[in-house]
C-alpha positions in Angstrom: 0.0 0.0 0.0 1.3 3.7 -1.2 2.5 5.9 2.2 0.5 9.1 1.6 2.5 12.2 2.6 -0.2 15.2 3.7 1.3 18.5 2.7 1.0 21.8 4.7 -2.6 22.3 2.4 -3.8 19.2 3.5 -4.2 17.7 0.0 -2.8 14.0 -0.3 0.0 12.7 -2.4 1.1 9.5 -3.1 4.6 8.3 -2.8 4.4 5.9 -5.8 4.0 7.0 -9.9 1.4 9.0 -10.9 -2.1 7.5 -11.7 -4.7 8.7 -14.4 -7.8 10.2 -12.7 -11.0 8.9 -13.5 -13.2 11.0 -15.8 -15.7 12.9 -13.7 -18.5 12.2 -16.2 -17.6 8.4 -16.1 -17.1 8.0 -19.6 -14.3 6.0 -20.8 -11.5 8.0 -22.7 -11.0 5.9 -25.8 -13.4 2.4 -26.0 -11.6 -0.7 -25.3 -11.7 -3.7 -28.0 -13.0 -5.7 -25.4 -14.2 -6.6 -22.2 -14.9 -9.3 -19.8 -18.1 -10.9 -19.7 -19.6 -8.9 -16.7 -19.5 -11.5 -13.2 -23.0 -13.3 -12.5 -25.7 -10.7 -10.9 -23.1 -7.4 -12.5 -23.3 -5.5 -15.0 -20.5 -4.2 -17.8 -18.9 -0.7 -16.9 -20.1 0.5 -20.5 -23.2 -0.2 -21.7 -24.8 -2.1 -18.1 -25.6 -5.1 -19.9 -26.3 -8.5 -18.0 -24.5 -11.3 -18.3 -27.4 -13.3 -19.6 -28.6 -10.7 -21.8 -25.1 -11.3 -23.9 -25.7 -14.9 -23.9 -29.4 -14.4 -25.3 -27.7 -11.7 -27.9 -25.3 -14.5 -28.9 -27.8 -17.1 -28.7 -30.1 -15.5 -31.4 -26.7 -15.0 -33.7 -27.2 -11.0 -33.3 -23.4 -11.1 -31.3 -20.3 -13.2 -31.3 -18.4 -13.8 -27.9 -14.8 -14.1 -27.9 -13.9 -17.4 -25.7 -10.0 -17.5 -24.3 -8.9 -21.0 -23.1 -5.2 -22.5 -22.4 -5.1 -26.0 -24.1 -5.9 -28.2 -21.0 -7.8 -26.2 -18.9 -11.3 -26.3 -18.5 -12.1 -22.9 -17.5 -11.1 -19.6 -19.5 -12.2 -15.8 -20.4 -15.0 -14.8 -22.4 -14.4 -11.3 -23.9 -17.5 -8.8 -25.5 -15.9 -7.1 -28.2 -16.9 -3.3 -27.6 -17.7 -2.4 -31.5 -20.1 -4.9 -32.1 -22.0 -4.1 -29.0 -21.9 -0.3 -29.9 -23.3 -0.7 -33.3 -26.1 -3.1 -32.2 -27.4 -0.8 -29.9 -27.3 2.1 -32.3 -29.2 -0.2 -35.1 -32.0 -0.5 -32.4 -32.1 3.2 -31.8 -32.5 3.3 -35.6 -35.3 1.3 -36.1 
């Protein structure tokens, strides 16, 4: 854990390399080309999708999930590719 020195203006620095603070709208900077698969009973940090709702999307062939799996192992990542989602939801705003 970073040792936080106070200064004589009682404002907080940390002792370790600069981090990037988060917008204070939220928004992301620049999209990412994917993310995880949000956790059971979550949400994604970008469009708050469910994690079932993605399976239903791929389900009915209107999204493809990106699975990551080591040969061998039984378990691995599944990855939303930001784009895809993006466009789908501005088709729907379309029609």
């Amino acid at each position: 854990m970073p040792t936080k020195i106070i200064d004589d203006r009682g404002r907080h620095e940390l002792t370790t390399s600069p981090v990037c603070a988060p917008l204070a709208t939220g928004a992301h900077p620049q999209p990412p080309e994917t993310f995880r698969l949000p956790r059971k009973n979550e949400r994604d940090p970008f469009f708050w999708l469910s994690r079932p709702y993605y399976y239903e999307l791929e389900k009915a062939g209107l999204l493809r999930l990106i699975r990551l799996r080591k040969k061998g192992n039984l378990r691995g990542v599944t990855l939303v590719p930001y784009r895809a989602v993006a466009e789908l939801i501005q088709k729907a705003a379309r029609d």
